[in-house]
TORTOR-858797 format. One record per residue (C-alpha): residue in one letter; x, y, z. Coordinates in steps of 0.001 Angstrom, whole numbers, always signed. Example, Ala and Ser with C-alpha at 12.3 -4.5 7.8 and 13.67 -1.06 7.14 Angstrom:
<nodes>
nutor, c1, c2, c3
A, +12300, -4500, +7800
S, +13670, -1060, +7140
</nodes>
This chain:
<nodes>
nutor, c1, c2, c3
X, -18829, +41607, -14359
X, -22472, +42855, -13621
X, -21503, +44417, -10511
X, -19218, +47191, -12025
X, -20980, +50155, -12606
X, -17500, +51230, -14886
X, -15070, +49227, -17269
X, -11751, +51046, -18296
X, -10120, +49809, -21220
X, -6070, +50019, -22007
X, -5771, +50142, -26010
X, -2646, +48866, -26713
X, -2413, +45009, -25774
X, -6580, +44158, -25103
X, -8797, +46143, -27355
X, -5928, +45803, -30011
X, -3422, +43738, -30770
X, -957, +47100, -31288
X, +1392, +46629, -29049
X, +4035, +45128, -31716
X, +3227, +48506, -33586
X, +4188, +50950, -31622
X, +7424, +48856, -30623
X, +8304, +48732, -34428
X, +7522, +52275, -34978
X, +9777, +53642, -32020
X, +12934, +51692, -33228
X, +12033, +53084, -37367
X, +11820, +56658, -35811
X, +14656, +56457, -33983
X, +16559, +54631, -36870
X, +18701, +57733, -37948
X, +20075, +58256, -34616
X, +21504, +54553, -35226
X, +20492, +51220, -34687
X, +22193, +50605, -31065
X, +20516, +53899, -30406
X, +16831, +52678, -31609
X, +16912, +49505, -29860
X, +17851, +51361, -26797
X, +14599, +53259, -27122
X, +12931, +50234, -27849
X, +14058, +48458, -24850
X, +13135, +51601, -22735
X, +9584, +51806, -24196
X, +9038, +47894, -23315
X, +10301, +48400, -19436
X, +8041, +51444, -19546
X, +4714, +50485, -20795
X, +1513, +52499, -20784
X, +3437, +55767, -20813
X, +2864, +58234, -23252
X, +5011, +58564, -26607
X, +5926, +62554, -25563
X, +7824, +61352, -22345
X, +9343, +58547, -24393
X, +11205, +61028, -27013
X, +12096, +63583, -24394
X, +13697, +60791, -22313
X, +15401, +59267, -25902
X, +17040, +62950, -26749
X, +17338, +64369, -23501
X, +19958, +60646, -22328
X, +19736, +57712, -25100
X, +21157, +59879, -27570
X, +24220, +60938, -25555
X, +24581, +57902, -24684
X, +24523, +55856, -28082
X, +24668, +58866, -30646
X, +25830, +61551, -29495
X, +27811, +62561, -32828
X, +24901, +62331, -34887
X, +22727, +64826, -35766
X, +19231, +63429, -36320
X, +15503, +64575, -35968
X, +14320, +66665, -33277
X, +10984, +66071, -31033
X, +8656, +67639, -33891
X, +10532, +65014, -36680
X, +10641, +62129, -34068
X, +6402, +62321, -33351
X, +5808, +62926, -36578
X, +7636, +59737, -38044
X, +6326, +57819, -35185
X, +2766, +58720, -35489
X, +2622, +58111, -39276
X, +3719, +54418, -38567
X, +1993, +53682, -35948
X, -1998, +55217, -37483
X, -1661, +52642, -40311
X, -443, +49987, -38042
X, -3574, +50973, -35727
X, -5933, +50656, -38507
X, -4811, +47098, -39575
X, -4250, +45363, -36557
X, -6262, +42831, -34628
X, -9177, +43350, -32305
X, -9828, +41420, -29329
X, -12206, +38567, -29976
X, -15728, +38752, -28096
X, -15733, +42584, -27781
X, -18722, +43290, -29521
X, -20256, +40336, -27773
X, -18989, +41887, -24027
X, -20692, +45183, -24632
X, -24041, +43814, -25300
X, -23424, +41252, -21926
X, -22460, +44796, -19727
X, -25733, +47132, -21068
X, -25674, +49046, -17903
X, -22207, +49569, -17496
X, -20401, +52555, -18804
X, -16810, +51728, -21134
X, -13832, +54088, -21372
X, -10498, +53600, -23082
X, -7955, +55686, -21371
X, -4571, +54838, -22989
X, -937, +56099, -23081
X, -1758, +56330, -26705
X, -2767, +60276, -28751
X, -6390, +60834, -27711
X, -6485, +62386, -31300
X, -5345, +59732, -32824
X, -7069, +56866, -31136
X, -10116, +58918, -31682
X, -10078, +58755, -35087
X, -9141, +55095, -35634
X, -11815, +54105, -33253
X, -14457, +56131, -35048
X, -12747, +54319, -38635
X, -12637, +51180, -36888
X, -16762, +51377, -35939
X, -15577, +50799, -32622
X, -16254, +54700, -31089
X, -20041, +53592, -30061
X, -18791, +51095, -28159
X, -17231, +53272, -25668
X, -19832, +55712, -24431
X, -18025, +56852, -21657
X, -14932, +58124, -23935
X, -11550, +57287, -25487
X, -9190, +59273, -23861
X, -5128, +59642, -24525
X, -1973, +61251, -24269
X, -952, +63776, -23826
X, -2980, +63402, -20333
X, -1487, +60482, -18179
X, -3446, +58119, -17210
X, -3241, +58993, -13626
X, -4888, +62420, -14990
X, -7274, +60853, -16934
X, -8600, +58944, -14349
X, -8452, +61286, -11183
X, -10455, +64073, -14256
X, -13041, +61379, -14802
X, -13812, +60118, -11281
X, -14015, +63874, -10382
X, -16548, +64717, -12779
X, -18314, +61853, -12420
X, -17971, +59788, -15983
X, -16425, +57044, -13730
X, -18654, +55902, -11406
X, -17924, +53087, -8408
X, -17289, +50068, -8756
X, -15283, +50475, -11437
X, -12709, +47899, -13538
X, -9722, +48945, -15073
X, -8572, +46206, -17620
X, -5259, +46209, -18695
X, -1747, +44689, -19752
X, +1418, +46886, -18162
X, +2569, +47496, -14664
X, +1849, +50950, -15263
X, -2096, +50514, -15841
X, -2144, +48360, -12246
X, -359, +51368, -10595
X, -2477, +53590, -12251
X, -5650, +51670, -11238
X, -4567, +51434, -8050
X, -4121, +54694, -7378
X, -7684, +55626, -8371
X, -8875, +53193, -6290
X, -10083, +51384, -9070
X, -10291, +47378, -9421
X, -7957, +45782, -11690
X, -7529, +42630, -13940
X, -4670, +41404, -16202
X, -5216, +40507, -19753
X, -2089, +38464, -20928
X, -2650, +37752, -24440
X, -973, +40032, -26256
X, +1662, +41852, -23107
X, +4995, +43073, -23748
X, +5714, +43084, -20175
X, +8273, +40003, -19554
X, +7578, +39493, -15940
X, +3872, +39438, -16055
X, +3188, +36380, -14100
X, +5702, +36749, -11567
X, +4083, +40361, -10798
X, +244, +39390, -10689
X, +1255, +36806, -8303
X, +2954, +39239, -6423
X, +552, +41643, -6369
X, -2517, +39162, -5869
X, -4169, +40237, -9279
X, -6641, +38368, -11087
X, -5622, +37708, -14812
X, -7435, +36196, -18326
X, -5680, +35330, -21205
X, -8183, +37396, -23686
X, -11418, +40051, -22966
X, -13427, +36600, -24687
X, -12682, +35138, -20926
X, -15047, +37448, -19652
X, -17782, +36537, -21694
X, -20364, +34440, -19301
X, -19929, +31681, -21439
X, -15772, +31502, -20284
X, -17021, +32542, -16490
X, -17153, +29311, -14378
</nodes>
């Protein structure tokens, strides 16, 4: 771990164990569109993890609902968000944090730590900051509605991530995204909502941990 210069944190699935959150709080937003129609937008959200919330709604109107509702009239985009975020901030502020992170950041003094997340910026902001976990991360915490492929291309442009840098994260879409920067990548598995996990980091020749407390030096063989 001392040779990166840069660790990149996912949210959702290693800093916090929020994954089962946001899954809940899609399927009670969606709710009045029906419950065939939720747990389509649930299964959607699962095959499509790391992407932001925004995309997610659009793509539940603008085909989900004709496809499993398409006689009801229910909340629009405004309503959906709204409900959503409201679940998912208390959800955020109650839920676990990875074991050993504290303990990581003063093992990795001279590296720099960003979260960049499919998650609000705003929002993860602020539960961060509640959370006494901000300080932490003195390279940023950044969010939706930026991709991550934006995040990161922004902040190796500017500078704020510098080479060799380690993005650590739990979805296909944060090893694409990684990849694409150029950027290293590991696998944490602990708490992943993506099914076919271990099939695809064999495929794809990734190194994977069960928990950020493997990458403590007293877990590193």
């Amino acid at each position: 771990m001392s040779d990166y210069k840069t660790l990149v944190f996912d949210c959702d699935g290693v800093i916090l164990d929020s994954n089962k959150v946001k899954t809940q709080a899609f399927y009670n937003a969606a709710l009045p569109y029906g419950e065939a129609a939720a747990q389509a937008l649930v299964d959607y959200h699962v095959a499509n993890g790391g992407i932001s919330r925004y995309k997610k709604f659009e793509y539940f109107l603008e085909t989900l609902v004709a496809q499993y509702a398409a006689d009801v009239c229910g909340p629009d985009l405004d309503a959906l968000l709204g409900a959503y975020a409201a679940s998912v901030r208390q959800g955020l502020l109650n839920c676990s944090v990875a074991t050993g992170l504290t303990e990581l950041r003063a093992a990795t003094p001279d590296a720099r730590w960003l979260i960049v997340s499919g998650g609000d910026q705003a929002e993860l902001r602020e539960v961060f900051a509640q959370r006494g976990l901000a300080d932490m991360f003195d390279g940023g915490i950044f969010g939706s509605p930026a991709s991550k492929d934006e995040i990161l291309s922004s902040q190796l442009a500017n500078g704020n991530i510098l080479p060799r840098a380690l993005f650590i994260g739990d979805s296909r879409y944060d090893h694409v995204a990684s990849a694409g920067a150029g950027l290293d990548f590991l696998f944490v598995s602990q708490w992943t909502e993506f099914s076919g996990w271990q099939a695809y980091c064999q495929e794809n020749a990734l190194d994977c941990i069960q928990a950020i407390e493997n990458l403590l030096p007293s877990h590193e063989h």
